[in-house]
C-alpha positions in Angstrom: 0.0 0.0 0.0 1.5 3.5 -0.8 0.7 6.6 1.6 1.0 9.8 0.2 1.3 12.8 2.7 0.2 16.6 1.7 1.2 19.8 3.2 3.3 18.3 6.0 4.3 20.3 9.1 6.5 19.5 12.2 4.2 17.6 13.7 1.0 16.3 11.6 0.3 16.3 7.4 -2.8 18.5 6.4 -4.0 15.3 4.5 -3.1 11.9 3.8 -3.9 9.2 0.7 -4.1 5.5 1.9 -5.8 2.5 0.6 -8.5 4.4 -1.5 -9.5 6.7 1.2 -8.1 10.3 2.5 -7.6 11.3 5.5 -8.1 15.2 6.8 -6.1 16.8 9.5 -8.8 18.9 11.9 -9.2 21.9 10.1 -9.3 25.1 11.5 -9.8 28.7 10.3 -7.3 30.7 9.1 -8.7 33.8 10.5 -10.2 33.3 13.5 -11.5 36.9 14.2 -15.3 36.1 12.9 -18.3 34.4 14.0 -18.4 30.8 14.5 -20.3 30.8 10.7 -17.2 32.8 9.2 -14.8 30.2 10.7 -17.3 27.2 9.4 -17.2 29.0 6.1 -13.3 29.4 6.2 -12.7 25.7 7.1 -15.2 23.9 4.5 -13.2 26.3 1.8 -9.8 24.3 3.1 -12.1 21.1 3.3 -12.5 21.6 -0.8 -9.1 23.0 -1.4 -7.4 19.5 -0.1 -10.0 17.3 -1.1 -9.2 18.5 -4.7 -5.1 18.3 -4.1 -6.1 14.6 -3.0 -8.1 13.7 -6.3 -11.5 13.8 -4.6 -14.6 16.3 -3.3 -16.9 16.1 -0.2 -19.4 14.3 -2.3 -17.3 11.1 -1.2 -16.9 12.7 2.3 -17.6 9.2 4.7 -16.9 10.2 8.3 -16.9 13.9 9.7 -15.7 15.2 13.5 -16.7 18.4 14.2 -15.6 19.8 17.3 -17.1 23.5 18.7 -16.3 25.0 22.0 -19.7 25.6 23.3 -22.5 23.6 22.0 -24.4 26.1 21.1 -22.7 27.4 18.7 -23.5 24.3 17.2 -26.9 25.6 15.0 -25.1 28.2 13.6 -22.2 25.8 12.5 -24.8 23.8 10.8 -26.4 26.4 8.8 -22.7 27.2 7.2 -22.5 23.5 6.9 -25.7 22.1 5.2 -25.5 24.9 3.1 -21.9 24.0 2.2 -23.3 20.1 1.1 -26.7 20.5 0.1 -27.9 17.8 2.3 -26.6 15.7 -0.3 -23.9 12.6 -0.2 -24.1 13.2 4.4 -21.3 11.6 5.8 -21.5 9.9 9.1 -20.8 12.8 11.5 -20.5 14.1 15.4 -20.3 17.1 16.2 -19.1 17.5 20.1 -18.5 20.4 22.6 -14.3 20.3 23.6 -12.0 23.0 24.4 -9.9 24.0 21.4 -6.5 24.8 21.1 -6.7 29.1 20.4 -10.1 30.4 22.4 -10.9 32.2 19.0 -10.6 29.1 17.5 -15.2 28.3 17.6 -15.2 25.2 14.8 -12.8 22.5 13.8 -13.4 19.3 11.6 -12.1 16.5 10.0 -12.9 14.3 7.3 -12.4 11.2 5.8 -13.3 10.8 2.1 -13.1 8.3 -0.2 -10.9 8.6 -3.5 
């Protein structure tokens, strides 16, 4: 099996091909002085951007972890969200409250998509 790694750093690769499938670091904004909905909006971009450099798009998206600081900032997360994928090709998904590395930092997820 060959692993390909994208847009490595010192400590983790932004994506990775295995075995069919790639794998999504968590995915933060870039900017993280906006609303919960800019930061969605920011992070789904990134979602596409690597998805593309990997060969794929989230309509092959098969497991998603989104993680939000507050729960309640969940509903607004969504909105950015469903209308990011249409409510088409869902993935398997959780969404959970957890403290995040920056406090501006309100959304970060990760995918898994098939090639």
């Amino acid at each position: 099996m060959s692993i390909k790694r994208h847009n490595p750093s010192d400590i983790l690769s932004k994506a990775v091909e295995a075995n069919g499938f790639v794998f999504l670091a968590g995915i933060v904004a870039g900017d993280t002085s906006g609303g919960v909905k800019a930061q969605t909006k920011d992070v789904v971009d990134q979602i596409d951007k690597l998805l593309a450099q990997c060969g794929t798009d989230k309509s092959k998206i098969v497991q998603a972890q989104i993680w939000v600081p507050d729960i309640k900032l969940r509903g607004e997360m969504n909105e950015i969200w469903k209308a990011w994928n249409g409510g088409k090709d869902l993935p398997a998904r959780a969404c959970v409250e957890a403290k995040l590395a920056d406090p501006k930092m309100l959304v970060e997820i990760m995918v898994t998509a098939a090639k």
